[in-house]
C-alpha positions in Angstrom: 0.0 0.0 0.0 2.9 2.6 1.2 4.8 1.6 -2.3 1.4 2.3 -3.9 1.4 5.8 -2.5 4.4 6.3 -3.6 4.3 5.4 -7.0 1.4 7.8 -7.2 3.2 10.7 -5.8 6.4 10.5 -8.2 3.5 10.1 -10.7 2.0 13.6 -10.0 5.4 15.5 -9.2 6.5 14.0 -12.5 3.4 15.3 -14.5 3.5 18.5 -12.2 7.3 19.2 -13.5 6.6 18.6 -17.4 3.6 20.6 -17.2 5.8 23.4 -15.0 8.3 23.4 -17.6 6.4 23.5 -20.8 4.4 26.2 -19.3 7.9 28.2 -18.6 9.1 27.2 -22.7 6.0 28.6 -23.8 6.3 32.0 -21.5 10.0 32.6 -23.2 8.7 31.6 -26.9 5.9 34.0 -26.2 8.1 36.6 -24.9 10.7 36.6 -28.1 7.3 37.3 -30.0 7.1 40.4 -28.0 10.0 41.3 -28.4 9.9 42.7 -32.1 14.0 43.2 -33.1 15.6 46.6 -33.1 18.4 47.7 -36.0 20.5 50.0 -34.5 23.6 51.8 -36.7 26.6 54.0 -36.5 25.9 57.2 -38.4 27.1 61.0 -39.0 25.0 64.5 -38.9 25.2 66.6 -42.4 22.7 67.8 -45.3 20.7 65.5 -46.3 21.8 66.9 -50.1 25.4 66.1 -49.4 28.3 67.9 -48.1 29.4 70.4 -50.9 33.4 70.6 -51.3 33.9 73.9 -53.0 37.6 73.8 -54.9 39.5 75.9 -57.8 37.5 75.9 -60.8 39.6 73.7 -63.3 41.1 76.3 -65.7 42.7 77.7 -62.5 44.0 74.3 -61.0 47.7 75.5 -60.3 46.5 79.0 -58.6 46.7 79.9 -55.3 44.3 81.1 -52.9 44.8 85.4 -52.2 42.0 85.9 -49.6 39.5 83.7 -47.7 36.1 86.2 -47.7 33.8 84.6 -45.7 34.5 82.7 -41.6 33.2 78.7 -40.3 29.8 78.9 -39.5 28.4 82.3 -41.7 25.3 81.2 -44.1 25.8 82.6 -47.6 23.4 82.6 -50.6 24.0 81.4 -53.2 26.5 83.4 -55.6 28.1 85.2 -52.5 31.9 85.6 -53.1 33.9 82.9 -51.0 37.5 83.9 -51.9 39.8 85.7 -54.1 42.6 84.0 -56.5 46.1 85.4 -56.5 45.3 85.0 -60.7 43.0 88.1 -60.2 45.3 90.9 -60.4 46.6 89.2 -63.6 43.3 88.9 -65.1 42.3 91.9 -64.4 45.3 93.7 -66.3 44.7 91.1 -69.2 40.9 92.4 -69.3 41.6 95.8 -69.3 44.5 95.8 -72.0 41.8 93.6 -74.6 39.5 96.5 -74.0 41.9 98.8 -74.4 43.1 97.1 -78.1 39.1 96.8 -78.5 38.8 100.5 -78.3 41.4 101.0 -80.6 39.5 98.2 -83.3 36.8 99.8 -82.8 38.4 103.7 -84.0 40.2 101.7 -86.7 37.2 100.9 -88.4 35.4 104.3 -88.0 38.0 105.8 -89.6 37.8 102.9 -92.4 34.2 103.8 -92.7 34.8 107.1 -93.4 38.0 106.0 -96.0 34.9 104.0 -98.0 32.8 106.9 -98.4 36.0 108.8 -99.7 36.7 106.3 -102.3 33.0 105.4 -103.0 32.7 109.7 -104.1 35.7 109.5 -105.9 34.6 106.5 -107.5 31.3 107.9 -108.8 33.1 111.2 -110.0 35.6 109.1 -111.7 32.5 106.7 -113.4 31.4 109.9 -115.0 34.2 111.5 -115.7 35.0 107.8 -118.2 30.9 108.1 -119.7 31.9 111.5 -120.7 35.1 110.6 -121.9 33.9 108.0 -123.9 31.2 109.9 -125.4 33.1 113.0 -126.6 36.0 110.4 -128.3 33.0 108.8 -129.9 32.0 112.2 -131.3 35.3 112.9 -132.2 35.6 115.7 -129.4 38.4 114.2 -127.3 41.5 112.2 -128.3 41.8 108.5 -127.7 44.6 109.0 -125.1 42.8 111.4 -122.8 39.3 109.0 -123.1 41.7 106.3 -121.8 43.3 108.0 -119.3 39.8 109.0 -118.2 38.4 105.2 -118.0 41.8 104.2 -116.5 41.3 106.0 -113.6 37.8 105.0 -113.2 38.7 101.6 -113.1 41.9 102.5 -110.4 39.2 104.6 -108.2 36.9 101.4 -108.1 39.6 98.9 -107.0 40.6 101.5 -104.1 37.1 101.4 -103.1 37.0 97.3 -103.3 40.0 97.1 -101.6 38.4 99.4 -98.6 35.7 97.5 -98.1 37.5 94.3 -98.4 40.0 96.0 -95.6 36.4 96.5 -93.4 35.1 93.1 -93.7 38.5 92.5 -92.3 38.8 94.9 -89.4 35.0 93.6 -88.2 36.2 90.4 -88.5 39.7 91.1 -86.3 37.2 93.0 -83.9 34.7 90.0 -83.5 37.9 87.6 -82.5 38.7 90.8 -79.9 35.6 90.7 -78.4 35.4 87.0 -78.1 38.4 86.7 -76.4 37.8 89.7 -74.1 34.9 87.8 -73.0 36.7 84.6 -72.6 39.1 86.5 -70.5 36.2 88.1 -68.3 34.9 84.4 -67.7 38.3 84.2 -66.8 38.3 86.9 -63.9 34.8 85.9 -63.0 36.4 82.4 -62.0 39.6 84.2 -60.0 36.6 85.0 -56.9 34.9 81.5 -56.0 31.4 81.7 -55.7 29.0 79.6 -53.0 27.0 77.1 -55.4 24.1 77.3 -53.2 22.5 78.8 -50.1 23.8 76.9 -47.0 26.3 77.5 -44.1 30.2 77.1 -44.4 31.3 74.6 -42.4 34.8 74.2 -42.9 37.8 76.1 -43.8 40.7 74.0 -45.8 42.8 76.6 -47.3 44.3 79.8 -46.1 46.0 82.9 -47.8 48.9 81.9 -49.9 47.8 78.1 -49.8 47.7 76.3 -53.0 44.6 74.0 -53.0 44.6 71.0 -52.4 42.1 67.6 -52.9 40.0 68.7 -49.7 39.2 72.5 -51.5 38.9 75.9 -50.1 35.9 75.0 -48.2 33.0 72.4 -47.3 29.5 73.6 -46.9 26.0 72.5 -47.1 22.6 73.1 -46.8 22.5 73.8 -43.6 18.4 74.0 -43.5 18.2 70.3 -44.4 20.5 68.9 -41.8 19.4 65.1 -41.1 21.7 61.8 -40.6 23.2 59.2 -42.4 23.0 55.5 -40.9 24.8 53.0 -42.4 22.7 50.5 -42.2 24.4 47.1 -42.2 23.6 45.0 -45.5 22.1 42.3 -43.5 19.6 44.8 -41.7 18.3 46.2 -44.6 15.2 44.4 -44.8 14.1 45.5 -41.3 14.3 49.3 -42.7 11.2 51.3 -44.2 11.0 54.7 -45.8 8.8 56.4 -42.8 10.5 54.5 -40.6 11.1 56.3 -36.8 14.8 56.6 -35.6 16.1 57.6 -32.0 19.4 59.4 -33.1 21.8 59.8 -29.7 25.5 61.2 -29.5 28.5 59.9 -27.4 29.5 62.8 -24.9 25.7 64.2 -25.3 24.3 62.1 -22.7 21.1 63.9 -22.3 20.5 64.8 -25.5 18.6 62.8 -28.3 16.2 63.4 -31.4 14.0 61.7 -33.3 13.8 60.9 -37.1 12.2 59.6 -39.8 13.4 57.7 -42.8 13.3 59.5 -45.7 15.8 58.0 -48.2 17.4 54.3 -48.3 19.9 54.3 -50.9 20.1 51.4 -53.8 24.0 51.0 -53.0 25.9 48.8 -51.3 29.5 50.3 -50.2 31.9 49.6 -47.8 31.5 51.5 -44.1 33.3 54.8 -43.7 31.7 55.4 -40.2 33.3 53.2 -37.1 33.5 52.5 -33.8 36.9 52.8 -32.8 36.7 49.7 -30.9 39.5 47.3 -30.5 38.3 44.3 -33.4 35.9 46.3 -35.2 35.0 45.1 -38.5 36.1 48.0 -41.1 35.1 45.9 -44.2 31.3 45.5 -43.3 28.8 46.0 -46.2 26.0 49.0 -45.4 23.8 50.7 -46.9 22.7 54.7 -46.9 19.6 55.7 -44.9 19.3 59.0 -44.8 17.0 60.3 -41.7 15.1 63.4 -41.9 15.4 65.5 -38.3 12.4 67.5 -36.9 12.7 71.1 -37.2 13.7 71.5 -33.7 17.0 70.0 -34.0 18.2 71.1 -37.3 19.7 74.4 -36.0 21.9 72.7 -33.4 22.8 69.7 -35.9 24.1 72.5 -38.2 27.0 72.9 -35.8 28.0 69.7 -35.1 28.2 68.8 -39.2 29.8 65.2 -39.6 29.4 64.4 -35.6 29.3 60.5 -35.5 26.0 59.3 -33.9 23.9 56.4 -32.7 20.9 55.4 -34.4 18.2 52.6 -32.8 15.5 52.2 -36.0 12.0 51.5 -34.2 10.4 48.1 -34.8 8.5 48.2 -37.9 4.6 48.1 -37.9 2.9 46.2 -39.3 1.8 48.3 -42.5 5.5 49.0 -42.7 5.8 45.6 -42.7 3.6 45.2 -46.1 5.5 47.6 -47.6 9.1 45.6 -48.0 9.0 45.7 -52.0 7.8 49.2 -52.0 10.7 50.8 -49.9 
């Protein structure tokens, strides 16, 4: 009877503990479906058009820089003068001897104007003078000599007048390779002051007076109005990211201080990681892609002066609808 008892009792504990521990296995399988996953990424603040690196202009590749015109941090429009070329003193003399020479061109062919008209009326007097000449030795009233002599110079007074106008076709001509050079050599000066390409904030200075320019340019700058941040995204993660998406964005050294974003952009390239860690065995090599998060107007003035800060992004679990959405985005 006791063993019966027994037997019974190990029964129940037995059942007891199977049912105990499929009840616990089901508690953690239901809490990993809770639990949607989270993609979090390194990323940097700058325009979400790009950072602008504004350089020499080609033509003036081997000039160097004369004065810097604007300071780190000033917003410019677009078109306002960034700095002067040390080739602008010679292009300005260049400029100003072609006009000069175009001024003289120009006189040159006034005055061959006015050498046409005096050929043109000696030309006509001549013309009649030979008519004449011809009829009176016709009539017998003048001798053959002096009717040639007549027509002779007729003929002499209507080459000079060819030959003036041929000499104006080529002064106009001369004048029209002037002035096309003059303005080739204003384009010229124009390009000896560097212009800002568009309206935006200068962020960085890379060349000073007397520096020759280098790969990195005068200056960086960017649209300083669309300030947002760049997650690179590993490639693996991709699918778990959705135009729309939300995005905590946090800073290291800015402990209180974090925004929120939404996705706005996810880029169709693959490349390799430019933004890190610093960590002891991080993986420089790792595949990302782009996704470029759009900042709430609240944060865009203060992300405008930390341009290219490295940040933290946590993308939020995606919905649902988001969900539905993975060939769209």
């Amino acid at each position: 009877m006791a063993r019966q008892k027994t037997l019974a009792l190990a029964l129940i504990l037995g059942i007891t503990t199977l049912t105990s521990c499929d009840l616990w296995q089901h508690s953690d399988e239901a809490d990993q479906e809770l639990a949607p996953r989270q993609v979090s990424a390194l990323g940097r603040i700058e325009p979400l058009s790009g950072n602008i690196k504004v350089s020499v202009p080609s033509a003036l590749s081997n000039d160097r820089v004369r004065q810097i015109l604007v300071e780190e941090g000033q917003e410019v429009k677009a078109g306002t003068p960034l700095a002067i070329l040390e080739s602008q003193t010679t292009l300005s003399a260049e400029v100003a001897q072609s006009e000069a020479l175009i001024d003289v061109a120009r006189k040159k062919l006034d005055a061959q104007t006015s050498v046409i008209e005096e050929h043109r009326a000696k030309q006509v007097q001549a013309e009649a003078e030979a008519k004449r000449a011809r009829d009176l030795y016709a009539n017998g009233a003048m001798s053959a000599s002096t009717s040639e002599a007549k027509v002779a110079r007729a003929a002499v007074t209507t080459a000079k007048l060819h030959e003036s106008i041929a000499n104006q076709s080529t002064l106009k001509a001369e004048l029209e390779v002037s002035l096309a050079d003059l303005e080739k050599k204003k384009a010229d000066l124009a390009l000896a002051t560097v212009k800002a390409p568009i309206a935006g904030t200068v962020f960085k200075i890379n060349a000073r007076a007397g520096d020759k320019v280098s790969e990195a340019g005068i200056l960086d700058m960017g649209e300083s109005s669309r300030m947002g941040v760049v997650a690179e995204v590993y490639q693996t993660d991709r699918p778990e990211i959705r135009l729309g998406q939300e995005a905590t964005i946090t800073a290291d050294g800015f402990p209180d201080k974090s925004a929120k974003g939404k996705v706005v952009e996810i880029s169709r390239q693959v490349s390799t990681q430019s933004v890190v860690s610093g960590e002891a065995g991080d993986n420089v090599d790792r595949r990302v892609v782009e996704v470029k998060i759009a900042l709430p107007q609240s944060a865009i003035t203060e992300a405008s002066m930390v341009n290219n800060l490295q940040v933290n992004v946590l993308f939020a679990p995606l919905t649902e609808q988001q969900r539905q959405l993975r060939t769209k985005s």
